[in-house]
C-alpha positions as CSV (number, residue, x, y, z in Angstrom):
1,X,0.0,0.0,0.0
2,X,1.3,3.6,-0.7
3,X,1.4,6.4,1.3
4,X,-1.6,8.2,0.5
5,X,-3.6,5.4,1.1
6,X,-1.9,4.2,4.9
7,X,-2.6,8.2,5.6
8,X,-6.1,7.8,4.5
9,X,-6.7,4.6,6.6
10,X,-5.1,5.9,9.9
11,X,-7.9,9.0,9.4
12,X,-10.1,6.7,8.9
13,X,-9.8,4.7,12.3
14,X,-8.8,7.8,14.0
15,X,-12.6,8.9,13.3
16,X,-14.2,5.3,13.5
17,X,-15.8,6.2,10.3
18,X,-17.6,8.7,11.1
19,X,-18.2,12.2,9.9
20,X,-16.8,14.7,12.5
21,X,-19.6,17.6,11.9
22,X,-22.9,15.1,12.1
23,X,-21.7,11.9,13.1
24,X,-22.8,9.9,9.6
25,X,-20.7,7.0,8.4
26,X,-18.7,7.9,6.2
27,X,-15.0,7.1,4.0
28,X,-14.7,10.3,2.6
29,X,-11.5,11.8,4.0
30,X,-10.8,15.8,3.9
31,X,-7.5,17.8,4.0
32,X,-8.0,20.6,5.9
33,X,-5.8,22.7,4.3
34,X,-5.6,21.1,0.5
35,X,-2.5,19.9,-1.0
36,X,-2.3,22.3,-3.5
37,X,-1.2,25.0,-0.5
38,X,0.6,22.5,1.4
39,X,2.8,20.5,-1.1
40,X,5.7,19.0,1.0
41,X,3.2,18.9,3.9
42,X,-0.5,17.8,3.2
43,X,-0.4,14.5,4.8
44,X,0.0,14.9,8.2
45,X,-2.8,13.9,10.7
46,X,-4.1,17.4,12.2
47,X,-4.9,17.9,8.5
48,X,-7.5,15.8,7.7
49,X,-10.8,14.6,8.6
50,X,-13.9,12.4,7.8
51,X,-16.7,13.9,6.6
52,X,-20.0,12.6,4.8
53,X,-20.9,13.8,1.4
54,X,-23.3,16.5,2.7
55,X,-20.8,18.4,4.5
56,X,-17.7,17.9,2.7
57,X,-19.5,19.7,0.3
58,X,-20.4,22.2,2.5
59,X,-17.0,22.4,3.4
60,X,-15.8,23.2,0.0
61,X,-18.3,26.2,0.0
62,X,-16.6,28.7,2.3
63,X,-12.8,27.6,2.7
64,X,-11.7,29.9,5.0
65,X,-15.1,29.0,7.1
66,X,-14.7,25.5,6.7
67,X,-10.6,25.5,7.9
68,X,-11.2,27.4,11.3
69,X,-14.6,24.9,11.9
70,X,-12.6,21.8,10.9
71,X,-9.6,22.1,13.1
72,X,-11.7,23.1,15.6
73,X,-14.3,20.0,15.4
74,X,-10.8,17.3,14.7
75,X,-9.8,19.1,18.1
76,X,-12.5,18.0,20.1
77,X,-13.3,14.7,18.2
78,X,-9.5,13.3,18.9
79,X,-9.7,14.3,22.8
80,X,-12.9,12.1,22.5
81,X,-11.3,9.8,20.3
82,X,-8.0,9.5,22.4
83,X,-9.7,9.1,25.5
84,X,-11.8,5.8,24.1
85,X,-8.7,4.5,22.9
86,X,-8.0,5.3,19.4
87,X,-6.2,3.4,16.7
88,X,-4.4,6.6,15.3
89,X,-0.5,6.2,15.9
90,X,-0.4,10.0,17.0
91,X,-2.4,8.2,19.8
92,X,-1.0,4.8,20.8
């Protein structure tokens, strides 16, 4: 497996699946900031998120909205997440 799909995996699990706005299931992962402004950079696990459908495309609405809601959410989803006993290395 490559890179870019262990990164995607390890969001995945960190977020059990789940969108981080509304709780849906969901496999659809979202860089924060995208990879076009962070090119050496992008995959790093404070960047990214699950989200469903619905609100990644909300997210893609108002980008500088979306960046200071994300982080925020991710925040408070991995003290959650750690405290259950997450499968994201940043947590083991």
């Amino acid at each position: 497996m490559n890179d870019r799909a262990e990164f995607r995996k390890a969001i995945l699990a960190m977020y059990h699946n789940r969108c981080v706005v509304c709780g849906t299931p969901s496999r659809i992962v979202h860089e924060i900031i995208p990879r076009s402004r962070l090119p050496r950079t992008w995959a790093m696990i404070d960047n990214a998120v699950v989200l469903c459908k619905r609100c990644h495309d909300e997210a893609h609405e108002s980008t500088v909205k979306s960046e200071k809601m994300l982080r925020y959410v991710a925040e408070r989803m991995r003290e959650i997440y750690s405290k259950e006993g997450s499968t994201c290395p940043k947590h083991q």
